[in-house]
C-alpha positions as CSV (number, residue, x, y, z in Angstrom):
1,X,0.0,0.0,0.0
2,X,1.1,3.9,-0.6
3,X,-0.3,6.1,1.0
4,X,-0.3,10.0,-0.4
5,X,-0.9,12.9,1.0
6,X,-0.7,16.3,-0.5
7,X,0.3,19.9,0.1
8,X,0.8,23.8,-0.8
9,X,-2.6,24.6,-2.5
10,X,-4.0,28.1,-1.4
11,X,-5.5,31.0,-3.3
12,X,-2.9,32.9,-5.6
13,X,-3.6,36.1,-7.6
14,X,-3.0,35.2,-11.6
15,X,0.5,35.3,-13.0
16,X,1.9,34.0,-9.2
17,X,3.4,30.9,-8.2
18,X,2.2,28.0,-6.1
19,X,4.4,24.5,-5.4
20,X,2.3,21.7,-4.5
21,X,3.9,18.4,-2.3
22,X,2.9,15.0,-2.7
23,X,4.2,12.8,0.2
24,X,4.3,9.0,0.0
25,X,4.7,6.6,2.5
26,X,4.4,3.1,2.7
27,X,6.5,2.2,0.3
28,X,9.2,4.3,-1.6
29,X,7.9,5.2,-5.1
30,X,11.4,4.4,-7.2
31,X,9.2,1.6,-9.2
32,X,6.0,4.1,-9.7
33,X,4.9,6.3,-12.0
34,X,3.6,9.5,-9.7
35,X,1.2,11.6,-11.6
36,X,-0.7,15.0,-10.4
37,X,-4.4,15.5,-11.9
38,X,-7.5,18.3,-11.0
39,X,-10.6,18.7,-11.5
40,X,-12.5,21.9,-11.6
41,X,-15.9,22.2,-10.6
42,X,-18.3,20.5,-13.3
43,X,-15.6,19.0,-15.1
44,X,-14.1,15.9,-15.4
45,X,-10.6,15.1,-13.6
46,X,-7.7,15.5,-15.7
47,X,-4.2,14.8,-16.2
48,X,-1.8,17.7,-15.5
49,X,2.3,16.3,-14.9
50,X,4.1,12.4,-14.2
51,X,7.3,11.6,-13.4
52,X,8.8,8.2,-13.5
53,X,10.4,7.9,-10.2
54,X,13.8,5.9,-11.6
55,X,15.2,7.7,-14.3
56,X,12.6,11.1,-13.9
57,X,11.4,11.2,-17.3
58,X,8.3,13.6,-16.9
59,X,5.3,15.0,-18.9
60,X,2.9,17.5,-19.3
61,X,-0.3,18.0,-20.4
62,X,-0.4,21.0,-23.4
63,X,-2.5,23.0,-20.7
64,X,0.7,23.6,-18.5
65,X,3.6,23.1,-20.5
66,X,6.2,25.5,-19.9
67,X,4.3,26.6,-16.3
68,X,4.3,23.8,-14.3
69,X,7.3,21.9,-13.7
70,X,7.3,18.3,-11.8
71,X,10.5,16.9,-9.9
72,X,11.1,14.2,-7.0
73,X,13.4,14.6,-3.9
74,X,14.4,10.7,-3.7
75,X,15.0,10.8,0.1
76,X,12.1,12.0,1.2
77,X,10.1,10.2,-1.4
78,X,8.2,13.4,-2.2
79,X,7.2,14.3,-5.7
80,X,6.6,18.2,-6.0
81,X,4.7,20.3,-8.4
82,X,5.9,23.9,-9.5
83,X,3.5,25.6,-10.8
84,X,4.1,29.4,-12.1
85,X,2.3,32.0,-14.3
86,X,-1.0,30.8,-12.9
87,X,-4.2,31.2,-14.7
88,X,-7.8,31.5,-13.2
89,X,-8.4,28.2,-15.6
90,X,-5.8,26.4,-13.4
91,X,-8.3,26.7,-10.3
92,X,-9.0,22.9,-9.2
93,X,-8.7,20.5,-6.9
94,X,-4.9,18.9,-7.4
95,X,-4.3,14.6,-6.5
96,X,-1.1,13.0,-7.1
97,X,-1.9,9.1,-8.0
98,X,0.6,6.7,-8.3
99,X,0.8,3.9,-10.6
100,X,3.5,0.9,-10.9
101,X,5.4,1.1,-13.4
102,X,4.9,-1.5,-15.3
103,X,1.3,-0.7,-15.5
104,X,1.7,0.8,-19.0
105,X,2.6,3.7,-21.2
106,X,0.3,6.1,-21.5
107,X,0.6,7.9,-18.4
108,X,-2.4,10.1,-19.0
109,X,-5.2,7.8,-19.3
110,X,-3.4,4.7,-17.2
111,X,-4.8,3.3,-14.3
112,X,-3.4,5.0,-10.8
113,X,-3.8,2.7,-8.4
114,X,-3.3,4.8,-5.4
115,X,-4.8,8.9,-5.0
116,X,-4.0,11.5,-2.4
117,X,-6.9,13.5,-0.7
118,X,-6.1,16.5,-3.0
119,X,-5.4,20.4,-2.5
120,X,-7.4,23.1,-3.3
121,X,-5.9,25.4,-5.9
122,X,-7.5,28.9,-6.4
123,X,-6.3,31.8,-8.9
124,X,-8.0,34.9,-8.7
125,X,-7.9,37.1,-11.7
């Protein structure tokens, strides 16, 4: 079992900065993919960042590409979210998922097997 649990949302005026935490325990995450999704309210979730722990290849949906950047601090076995030049559109509620890595390729639309409570993201205009 991993267990998840995020951090860092808040309310942030538009164009500022916000860096969101994912912590794991349980088990260390270097054979997981670690992903971050939202989901606005009436929308459905989607995928924002993943990183694959061994190796930290990473990607982005189109949405944040070039704003948000996603990086893991091995020895804590936290997987963090940088997310600058914030846009109203960005307000959601954030989860980092995790996913073995041998679940597949497409680490958009994959099956996570294990979801943090998520963290409230606001950007005011």
């Amino acid at each position: 079992q991993v267990q998840l649990v995020e951090s860092g949302g808040g309310l942030v005026q538009a164009g500022g900065s916000l860096r969101l935490s994912c912590a794991a325990s349980g088990r260390t995450l270097n054979n997981y993919i670690t992903g971050w999704f939202r989901q606005a309210p009436g929308k459905e979730r989607e995928f924002v960042s993943a990183i694959i722990w061994s190796g930290g290849s990473t990607y982005y949906a189109e949405s944040v590409k070039g704003r948000f950047t996603i990086s893991r601090y091995n020895a804590k076995n936290t997987v963090y979210l940088q997310m600058n030049s914030l846009k109203p559109e960005d307000t959601a509620v954030y989860y980092c998922a995790a996913a073995p890595l041998t679940r597949g390729v497409n680490v958009a639309t994959m099956k996570y097997d294990y979801w943090g409570q998520g963290t409230q993201v606001t950007v005011s205009s």
